[in-house]
Backbone as a printed PyTorch tensor [residue, N CA C, xyz], in Angstrom:
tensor([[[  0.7980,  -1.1730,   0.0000],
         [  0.0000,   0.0000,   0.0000],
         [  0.8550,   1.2560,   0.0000]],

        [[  1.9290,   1.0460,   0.4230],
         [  3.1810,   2.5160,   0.5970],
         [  3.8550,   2.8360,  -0.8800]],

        [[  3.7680,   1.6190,  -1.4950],
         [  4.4400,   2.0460,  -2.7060],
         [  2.8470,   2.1090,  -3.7590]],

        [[  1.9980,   1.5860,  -3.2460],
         [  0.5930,   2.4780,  -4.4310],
         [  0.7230,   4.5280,  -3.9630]],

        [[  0.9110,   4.1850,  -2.7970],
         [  0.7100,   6.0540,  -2.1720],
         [  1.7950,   6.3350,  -2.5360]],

        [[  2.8510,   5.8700,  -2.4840],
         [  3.8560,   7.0180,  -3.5120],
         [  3.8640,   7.0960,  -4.9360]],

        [[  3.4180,   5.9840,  -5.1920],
         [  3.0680,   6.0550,  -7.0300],
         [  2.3080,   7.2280,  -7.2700]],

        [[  1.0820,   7.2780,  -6.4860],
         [  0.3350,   7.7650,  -6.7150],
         [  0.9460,  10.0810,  -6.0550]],

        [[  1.9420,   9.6690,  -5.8000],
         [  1.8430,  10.9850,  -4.7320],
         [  0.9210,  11.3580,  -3.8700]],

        [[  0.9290,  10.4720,  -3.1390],
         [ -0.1820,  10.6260,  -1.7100],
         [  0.0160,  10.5870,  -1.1000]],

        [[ -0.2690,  11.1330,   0.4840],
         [  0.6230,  11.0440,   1.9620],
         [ -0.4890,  10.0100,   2.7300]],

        [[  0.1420,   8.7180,   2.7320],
         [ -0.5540,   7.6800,   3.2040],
         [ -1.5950,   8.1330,   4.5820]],

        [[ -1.2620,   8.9030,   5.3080],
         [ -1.8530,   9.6320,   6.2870],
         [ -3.0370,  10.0540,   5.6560]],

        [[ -3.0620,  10.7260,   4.6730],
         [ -4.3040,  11.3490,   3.9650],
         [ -4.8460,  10.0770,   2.6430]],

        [[ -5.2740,   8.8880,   2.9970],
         [ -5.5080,   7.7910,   2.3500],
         [ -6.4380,   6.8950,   2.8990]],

        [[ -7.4290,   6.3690,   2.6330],
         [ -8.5980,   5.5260,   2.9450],
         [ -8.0580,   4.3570,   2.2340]],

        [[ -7.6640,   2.9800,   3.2180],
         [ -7.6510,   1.8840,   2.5010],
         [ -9.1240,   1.1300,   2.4290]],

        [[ -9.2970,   0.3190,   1.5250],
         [-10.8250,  -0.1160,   1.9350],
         [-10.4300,  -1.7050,   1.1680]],

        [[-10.8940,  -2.6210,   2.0860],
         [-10.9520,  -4.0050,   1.7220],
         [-11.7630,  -4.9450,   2.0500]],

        [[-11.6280,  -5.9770,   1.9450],
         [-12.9130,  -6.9650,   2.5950],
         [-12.1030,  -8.1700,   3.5800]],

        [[-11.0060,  -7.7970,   4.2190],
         [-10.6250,  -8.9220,   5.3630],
         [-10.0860,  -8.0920,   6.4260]],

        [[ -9.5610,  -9.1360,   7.3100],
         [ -8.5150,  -8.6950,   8.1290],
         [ -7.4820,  -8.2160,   7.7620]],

        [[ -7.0340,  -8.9740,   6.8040],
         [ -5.1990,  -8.4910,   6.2020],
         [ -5.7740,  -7.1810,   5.5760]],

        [[ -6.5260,  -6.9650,   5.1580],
         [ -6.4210,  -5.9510,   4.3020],
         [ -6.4220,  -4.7390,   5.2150]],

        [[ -7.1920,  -4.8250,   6.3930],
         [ -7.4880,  -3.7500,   7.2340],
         [ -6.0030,  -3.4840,   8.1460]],

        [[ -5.2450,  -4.6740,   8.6130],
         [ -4.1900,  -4.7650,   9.2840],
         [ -2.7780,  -3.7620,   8.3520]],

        [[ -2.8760,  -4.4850,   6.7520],
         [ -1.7180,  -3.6680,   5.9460],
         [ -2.0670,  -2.0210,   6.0430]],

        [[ -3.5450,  -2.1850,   6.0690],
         [ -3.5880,  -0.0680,   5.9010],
         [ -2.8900,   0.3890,   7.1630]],

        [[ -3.4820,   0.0700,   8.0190],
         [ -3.2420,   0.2620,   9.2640],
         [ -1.7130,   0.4770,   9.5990]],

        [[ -1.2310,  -0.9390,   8.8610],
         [  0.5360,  -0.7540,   9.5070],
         [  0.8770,   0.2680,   8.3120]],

        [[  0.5290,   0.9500,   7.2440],
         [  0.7040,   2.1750,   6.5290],
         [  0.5010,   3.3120,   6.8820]],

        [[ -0.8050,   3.3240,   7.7940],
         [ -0.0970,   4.8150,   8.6090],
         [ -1.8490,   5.2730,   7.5680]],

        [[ -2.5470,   4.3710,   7.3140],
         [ -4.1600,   5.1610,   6.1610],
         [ -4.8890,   4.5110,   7.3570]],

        [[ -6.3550,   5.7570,   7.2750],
         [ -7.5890,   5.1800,   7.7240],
         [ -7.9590,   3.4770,   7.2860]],

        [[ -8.5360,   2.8690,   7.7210],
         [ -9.2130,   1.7180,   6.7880],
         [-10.7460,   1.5820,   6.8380]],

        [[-11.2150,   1.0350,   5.4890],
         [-12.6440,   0.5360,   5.8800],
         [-12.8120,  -0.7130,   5.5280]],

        [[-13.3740,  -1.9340,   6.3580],
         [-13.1560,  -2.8960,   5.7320],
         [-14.8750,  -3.9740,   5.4060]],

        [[-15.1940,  -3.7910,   4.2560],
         [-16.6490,  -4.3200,   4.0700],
         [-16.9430,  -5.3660,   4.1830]],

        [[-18.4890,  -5.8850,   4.7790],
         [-19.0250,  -6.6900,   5.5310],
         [-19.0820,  -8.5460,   3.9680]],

        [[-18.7620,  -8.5300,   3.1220],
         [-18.4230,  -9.0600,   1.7580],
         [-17.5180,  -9.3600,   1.6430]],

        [[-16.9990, -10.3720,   0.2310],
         [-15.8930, -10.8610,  -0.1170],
         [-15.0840, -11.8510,   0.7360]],

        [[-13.5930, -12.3650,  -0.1010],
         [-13.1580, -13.1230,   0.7990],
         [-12.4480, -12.7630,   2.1270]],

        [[-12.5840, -13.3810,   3.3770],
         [-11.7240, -13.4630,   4.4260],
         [-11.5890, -15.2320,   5.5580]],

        [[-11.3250, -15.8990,   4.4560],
         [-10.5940, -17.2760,   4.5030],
         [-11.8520, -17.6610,   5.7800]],

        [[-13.1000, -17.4870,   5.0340],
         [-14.7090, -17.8170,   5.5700],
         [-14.2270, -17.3720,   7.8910]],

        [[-14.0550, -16.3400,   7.5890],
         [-14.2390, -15.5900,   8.6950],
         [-15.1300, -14.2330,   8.9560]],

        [[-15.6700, -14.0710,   9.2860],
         [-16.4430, -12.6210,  10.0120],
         [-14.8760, -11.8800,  10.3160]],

        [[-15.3050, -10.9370,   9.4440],
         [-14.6760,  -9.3300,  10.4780],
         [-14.7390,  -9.1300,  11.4100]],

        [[-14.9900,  -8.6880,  13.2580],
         [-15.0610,  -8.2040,  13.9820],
         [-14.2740,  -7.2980,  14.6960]],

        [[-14.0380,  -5.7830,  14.4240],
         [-13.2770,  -4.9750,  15.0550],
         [-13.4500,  -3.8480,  15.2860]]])
Protein backbone atom coordinates (compact mmCIF):
# COMPACT_ATOMS: atom_id res chain seq x y z
CA UNK A 1 0.00 0.00 0.00
CA UNK A 2 3.18 2.52 0.60
CA UNK A 3 4.44 2.05 -2.71
CA UNK A 4 0.59 2.48 -4.43
CA UNK A 5 0.71 6.05 -2.17
CA UNK A 6 3.86 7.02 -3.51
CA UNK A 7 3.07 6.06 -7.03
CA UNK A 8 0.33 7.76 -6.72
CA UNK A 9 1.84 10.98 -4.73
CA UNK A 10 -0.18 10.63 -1.71
CA UNK A 11 0.62 11.04 1.96
CA UNK A 12 -0.55 7.68 3.20
CA UNK A 13 -1.85 9.63 6.29
CA UNK A 14 -4.30 11.35 3.97
CA UNK A 15 -5.51 7.79 2.35
CA UNK A 16 -8.60 5.53 2.94
CA UNK A 17 -7.65 1.88 2.50
CA UNK A 18 -10.82 -0.12 1.94
CA UNK A 19 -10.95 -4.00 1.72
CA UNK A 20 -12.91 -6.97 2.60
CA UNK A 21 -10.62 -8.92 5.36
CA UNK A 22 -8.52 -8.70 8.13
CA UNK A 23 -5.20 -8.49 6.20
CA UNK A 24 -6.42 -5.95 4.30
CA UNK A 25 -7.49 -3.75 7.23
CA UNK A 26 -4.19 -4.76 9.28
CA UNK A 27 -1.72 -3.67 5.95
CA UNK A 28 -3.59 -0.07 5.90
CA UNK A 29 -3.24 0.26 9.26
CA UNK A 30 0.54 -0.75 9.51
CA UNK A 31 0.70 2.18 6.53
CA UNK A 32 -0.10 4.81 8.61
CA UNK A 33 -4.16 5.16 6.16
CA UNK A 34 -7.59 5.18 7.72
CA UNK A 35 -9.21 1.72 6.79
CA UNK A 36 -12.64 0.54 5.88
CA UNK A 37 -13.16 -2.90 5.73
CA UNK A 38 -16.65 -4.32 4.07
CA UNK A 39 -19.03 -6.69 5.53
CA UNK A 40 -18.42 -9.06 1.76
CA UNK A 41 -15.89 -10.86 -0.12
CA UNK A 42 -13.16 -13.12 0.80
CA UNK A 43 -11.72 -13.46 4.43
CA UNK A 44 -10.59 -17.28 4.50
CA UNK A 45 -14.71 -17.82 5.57
CA UNK A 46 -14.24 -15.59 8.69
CA UNK A 47 -16.44 -12.62 10.01
CA UNK A 48 -14.68 -9.33 10.48
CA UNK A 49 -15.06 -8.20 13.98
CA UNK A 50 -13.28 -4.98 15.06
Amino acid sequence: MLTAAQQLGVDPAATVAIGDSENDALAGRAAGMATLTVPCGYNHGQLYKQ
